[in-house]
N, C-alpha and C positions, 0 to 999 in steps of 0.2 A: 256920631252920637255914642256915649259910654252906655254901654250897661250895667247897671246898678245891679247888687246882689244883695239882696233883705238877710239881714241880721239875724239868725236865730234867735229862737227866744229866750230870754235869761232863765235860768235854772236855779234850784236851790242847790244842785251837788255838780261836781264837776262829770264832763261827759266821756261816756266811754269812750271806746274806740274798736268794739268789735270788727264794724267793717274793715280793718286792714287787715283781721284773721283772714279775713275771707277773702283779700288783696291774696294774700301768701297762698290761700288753697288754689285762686284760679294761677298764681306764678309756678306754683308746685306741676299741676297738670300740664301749662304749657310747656314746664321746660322737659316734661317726659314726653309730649306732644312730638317735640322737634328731635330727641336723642329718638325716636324711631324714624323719623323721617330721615336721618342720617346716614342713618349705619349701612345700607345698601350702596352708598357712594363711598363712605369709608372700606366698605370692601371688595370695592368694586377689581383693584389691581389680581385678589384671591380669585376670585369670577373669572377675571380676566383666562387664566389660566383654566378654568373649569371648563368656564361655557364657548371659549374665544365666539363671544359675540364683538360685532362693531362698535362703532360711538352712533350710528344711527339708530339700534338694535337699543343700546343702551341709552340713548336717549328715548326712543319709543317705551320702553319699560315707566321710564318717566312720564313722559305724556298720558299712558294710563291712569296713571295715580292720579293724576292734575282733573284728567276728565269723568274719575267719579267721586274726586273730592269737589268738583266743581258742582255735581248732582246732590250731594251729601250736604252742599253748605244751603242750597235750595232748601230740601227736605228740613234741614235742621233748624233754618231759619222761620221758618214754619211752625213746626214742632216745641221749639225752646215759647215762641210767644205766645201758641197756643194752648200748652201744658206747663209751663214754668220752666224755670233754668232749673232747677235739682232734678227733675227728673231727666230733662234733655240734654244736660251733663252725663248722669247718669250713664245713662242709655250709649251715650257719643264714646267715652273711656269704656265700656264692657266690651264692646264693637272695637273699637280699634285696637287694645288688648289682647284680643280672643286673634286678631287679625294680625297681630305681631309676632304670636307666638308660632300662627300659621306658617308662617315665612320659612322656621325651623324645616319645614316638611314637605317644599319643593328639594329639587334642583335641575331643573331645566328652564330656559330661558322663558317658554311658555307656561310655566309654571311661575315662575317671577313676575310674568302680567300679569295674573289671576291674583296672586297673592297683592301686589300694589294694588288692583283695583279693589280690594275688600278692604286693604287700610284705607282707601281714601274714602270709603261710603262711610265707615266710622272715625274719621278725623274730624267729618268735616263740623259734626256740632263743637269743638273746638273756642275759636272767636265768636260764632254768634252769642256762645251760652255767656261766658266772661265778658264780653259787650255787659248783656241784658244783664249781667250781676254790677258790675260797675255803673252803671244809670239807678240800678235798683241801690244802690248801698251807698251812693257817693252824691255831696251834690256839685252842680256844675264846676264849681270854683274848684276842684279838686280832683274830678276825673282824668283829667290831663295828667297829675302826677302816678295815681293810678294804675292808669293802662300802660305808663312807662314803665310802671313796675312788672305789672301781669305782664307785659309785653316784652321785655326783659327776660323773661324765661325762654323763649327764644335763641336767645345768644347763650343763655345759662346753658340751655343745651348742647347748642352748637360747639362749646367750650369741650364739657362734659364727653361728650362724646368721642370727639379724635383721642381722649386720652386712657379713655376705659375700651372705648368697641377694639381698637386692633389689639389692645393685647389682649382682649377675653377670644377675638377670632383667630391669631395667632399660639395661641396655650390650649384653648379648650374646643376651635372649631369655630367656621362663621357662625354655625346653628345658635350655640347658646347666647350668642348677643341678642338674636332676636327674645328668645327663650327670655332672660335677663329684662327685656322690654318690658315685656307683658306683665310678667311679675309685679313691674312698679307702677304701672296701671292701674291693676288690682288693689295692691297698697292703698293707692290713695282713693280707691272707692272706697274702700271703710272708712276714712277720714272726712269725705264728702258725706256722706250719709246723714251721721247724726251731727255733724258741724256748720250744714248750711240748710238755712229755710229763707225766707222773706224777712225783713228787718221786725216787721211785727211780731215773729213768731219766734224770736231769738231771747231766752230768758235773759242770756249776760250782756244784752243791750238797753240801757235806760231811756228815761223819758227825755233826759237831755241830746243823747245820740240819734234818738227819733226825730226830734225837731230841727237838730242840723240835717239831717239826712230829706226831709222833707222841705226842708226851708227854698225849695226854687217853687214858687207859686205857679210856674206855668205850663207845670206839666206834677198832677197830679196822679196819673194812670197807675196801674201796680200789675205787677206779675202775673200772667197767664189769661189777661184781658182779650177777647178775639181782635185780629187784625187779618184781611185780605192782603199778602204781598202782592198779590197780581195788580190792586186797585192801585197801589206804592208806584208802580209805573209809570203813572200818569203825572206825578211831580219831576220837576227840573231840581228840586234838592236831591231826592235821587239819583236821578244820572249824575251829578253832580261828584257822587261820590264813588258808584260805579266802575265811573271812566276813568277814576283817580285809581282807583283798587285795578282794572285791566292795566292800566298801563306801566305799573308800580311792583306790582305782586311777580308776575314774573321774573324779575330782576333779580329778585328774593331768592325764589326758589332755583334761580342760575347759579349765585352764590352757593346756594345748600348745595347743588346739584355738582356742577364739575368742578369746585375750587380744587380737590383733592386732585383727580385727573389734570388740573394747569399745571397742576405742581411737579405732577408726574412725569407729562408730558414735554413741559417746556423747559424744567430744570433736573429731571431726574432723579427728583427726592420719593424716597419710598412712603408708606403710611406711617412708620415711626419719626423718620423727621417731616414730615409736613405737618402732621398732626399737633405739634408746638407751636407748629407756625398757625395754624388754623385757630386752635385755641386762643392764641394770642390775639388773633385777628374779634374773634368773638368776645374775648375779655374785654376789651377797648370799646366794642359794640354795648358792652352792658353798663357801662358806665356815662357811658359820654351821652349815650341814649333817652338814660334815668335823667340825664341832665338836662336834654333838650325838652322833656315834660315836665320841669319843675320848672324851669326857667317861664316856660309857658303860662304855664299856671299860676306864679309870681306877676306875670305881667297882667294879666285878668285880677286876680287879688288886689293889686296896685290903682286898677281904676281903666285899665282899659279895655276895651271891651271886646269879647267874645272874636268877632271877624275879624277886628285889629290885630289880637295878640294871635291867634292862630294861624293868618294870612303870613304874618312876618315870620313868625315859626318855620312855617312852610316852606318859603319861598328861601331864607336864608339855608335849610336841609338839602334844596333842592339842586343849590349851586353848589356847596358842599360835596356831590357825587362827580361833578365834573372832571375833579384832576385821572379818576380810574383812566381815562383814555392811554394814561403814561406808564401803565401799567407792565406792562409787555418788557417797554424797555430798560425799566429800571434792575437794579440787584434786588437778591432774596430781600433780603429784609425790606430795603425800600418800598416794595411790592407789598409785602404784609401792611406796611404803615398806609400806603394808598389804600386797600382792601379793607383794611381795619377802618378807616377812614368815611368808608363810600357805605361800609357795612352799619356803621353806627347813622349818617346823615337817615337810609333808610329808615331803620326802626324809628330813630324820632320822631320823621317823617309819617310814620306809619302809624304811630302812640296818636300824634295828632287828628290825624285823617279819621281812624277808627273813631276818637270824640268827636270829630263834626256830625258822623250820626246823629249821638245823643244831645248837642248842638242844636239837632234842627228838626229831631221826630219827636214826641212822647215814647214812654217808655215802653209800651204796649207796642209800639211798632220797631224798636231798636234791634232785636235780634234778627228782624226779617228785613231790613234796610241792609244789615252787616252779611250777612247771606246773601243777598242779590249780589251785594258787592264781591264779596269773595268770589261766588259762581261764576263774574265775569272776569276778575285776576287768574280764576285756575285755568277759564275757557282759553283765554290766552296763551297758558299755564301750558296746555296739554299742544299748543303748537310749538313755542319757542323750543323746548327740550327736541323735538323732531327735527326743526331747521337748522338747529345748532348742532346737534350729534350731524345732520348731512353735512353742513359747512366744514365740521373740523374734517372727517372722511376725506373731502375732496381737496381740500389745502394740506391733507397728511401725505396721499398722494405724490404731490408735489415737494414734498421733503419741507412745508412750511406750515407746520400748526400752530405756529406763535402768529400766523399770521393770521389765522383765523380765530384766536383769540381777540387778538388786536379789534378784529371788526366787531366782536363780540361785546366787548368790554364797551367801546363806542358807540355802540347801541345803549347798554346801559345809563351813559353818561347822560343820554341825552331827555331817556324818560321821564325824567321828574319834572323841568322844566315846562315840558308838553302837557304833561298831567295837574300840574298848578296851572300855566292858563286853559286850560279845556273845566277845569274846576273853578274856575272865579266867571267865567263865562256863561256857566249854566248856574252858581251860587255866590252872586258877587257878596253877601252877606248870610253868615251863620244865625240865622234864626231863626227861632219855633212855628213850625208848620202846622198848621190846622187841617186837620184830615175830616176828611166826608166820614160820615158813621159807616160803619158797615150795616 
């Protein structure tokens, strides 16, 4: 069965286009989101020398972050649909900001858990609030391209990062990269502020951008309406999405987390050359990414419908990650090009998934759908970085930590597949959920 998508209503003037300002402010935040999430693995070889902790050590450092951004995406999912996204934006960048700059003012390993778990309680409103503006500002037929974009900031980071963090932590000190963080945090709360409200309360949006923006009749709800997450539980479109986000998000954050350290470890490139390589890897992410939510979106535009064009999306991203298992054994660059490869299937992957929410809740409930989800990709989040820092330990050992990458990488290849059918199994179709009132 197609799903039709009702026509806006004709207009006498042509329609704005503010929502994509506000595409650009949630893309702007993400990609300062992810240059902090970085920089502690971009400096990790500096540490090295500081703190001579392990890879389990350093991977525990990680795990904490995972386990109170998994707490933060909870809270935040919550908080964005109960108070609106400009304030639970708000609130989510002064927090994680205030918690970057933190970073500056350890240096001891148990200092570097306290400080990761403070970024992670302010990250984590993050996706839920960007979620809830993209269902608020977009409609269906378009989200998908969207979140490719907002979600794109991601890689915008990840790019960003290898190429500015080690030379400001090599010239001026690790501190001021964190320092550097925060700052652009800040930044962009003043831009937030007075440039985002609700589509109704935006002067430079007209009555024709209104009526596109409203034009999906079957989800009427608006900003900061109450929603019980816990009641959310009781739908299979939720786990649905969940189990897709635990099984996926991880992989993510493996990438963020030791790509630097494979490089180190397994070919002996320092942070100035891997960091091109890195970059490169995330540039390729940003593109091909944007691509796999437009393409998306094209296919819905064109007349197919919603679970159709998503499912195929999906499931084509998903085999797409497979070749990483050849990772190990190929040359530098061939490695990037796999890496680059596995790294963009994700995010597309990822742009998509994040719309099945908006897909299949009202809007009143999108922010705390994307929260649960996230809560259980970080819960995952906070083991894998523990088993994999043990894993590499004990194959280093052994004079073989290519070896444990190899297992590593292998793991990855195989998540997505498992998380597309455990996802058509609990939502063989993307459709509008009808929620008990609270």
């Amino acid at each position: 069965m197609t799903t039709e998508f009702p026509a806006p209503t004709v207009s006498t003037q042509p329609s704005t286009n503010y929502r994509w300002t506000v595409c650009a402010l949630l893309f702007a935040a993400t990609t300062i989101n992810y240059i902090d999430r970085q920089i502690l693995a971009l400096i990790k070889p500096i540490l090295d020398e500081q703190l001579h902790w392990s890879n389990e050590q350093f991977g525990l450092t990680n795990a904490f972050f995972q386990l109170s951004y998994a707490v933060s995406l909870m809270i935040f999912g919550w908080l964005v649909d109960k108070y609106g996204t400009k304030i639970g934006y708000g609130i989510s960048i002064a927090a994680w900001s205030c918690a970057a700059v933190g970073h500056a003012l350890v240096g001891s390993i148990g200092g570097f858990y306290i400080a990761r778990v403070v970024l992670g309680l302010g990250e984590g409103g993050n996706f839920p609030s960007a979620i809830k503006a993209v269902a608020l500002w977009f409609p269906k037929r378009e989200r998908a391209t969207a979140t490719a974009i907002f979600n794109s900031g991601t890689n915008m980071g990840a790019i960003i990062a290898p190429l500015i963090v080690p030379a400001i932590a090599l010239s001026l000190g690790w501190h001021w990269a964190f320092i550097f963080a925060g700052i652009a945090g800040f930044l962009w709360l003043f831009l937030w502020i007075p440039f985002y409200n609700v589509p109704e309360k935006i002067k430079a949006t007209n009555a024709a951008e209104l009526e596109l923006i409203g034009s999906d009749k079957d989800d009427t709800s608006r900003d900061g309406e109450k929603i019980s997450w816990l009641s959310l539980l009781g739908y299979r479109q939720t786990w649905s999405f969940v189990v897709a986000k635990a099984l996926t998000d991880p992989v993510w954050w493996f990438f963020l987390t030791w790509l630097p350290d494979f490089f180190k470890q397994t070919r002996n490139l320092d942070i100035k050359q891997s960091g091109y390589m890195l970059a490169t890897i995330y540039g390729m992410s940003t593109v091909l990414s944007i691509f796999g939510g437009v393409v998306v979106g094209k296919l819905v535009k064109s007349g197919w419908s919603v679970t159709r064009a998503r499912k195929t999306g999906m499931i084509i991203f998903a085999v797409c990650v497979l070749p990483i298992v050849y990772v190990v054994d190929v040359n530098n660059w061939t490695a990037v090009l796999l890496i680059g490869f596995a790294c963009s299937a994700h995010q597309a992957w990822s742009a998509n998934l994040f719309t099945t929410a908006s897909d299949m809740f009202p809007k009143r409930a999108v922010a705390s759908v994307v929260g649960l989800g996230g809560m259980a990709g970080s819960g995952l989040g906070f083991v894998f970085p523990i088993l994999a820092g043990h894993l590499l330990d004990r194959f280093k050992l052994h004079n073989n930590i290519s070896g444990g990458y190899s297992v590593l990488f292998s793991i990855c290849a195989g998540a997505y597949l498992l998380a597309f059918v455990l996802q058509h199994i609990l939502a063989p179709r993307f459709e509008m959920t009808k929620l008990k009132e609270v």
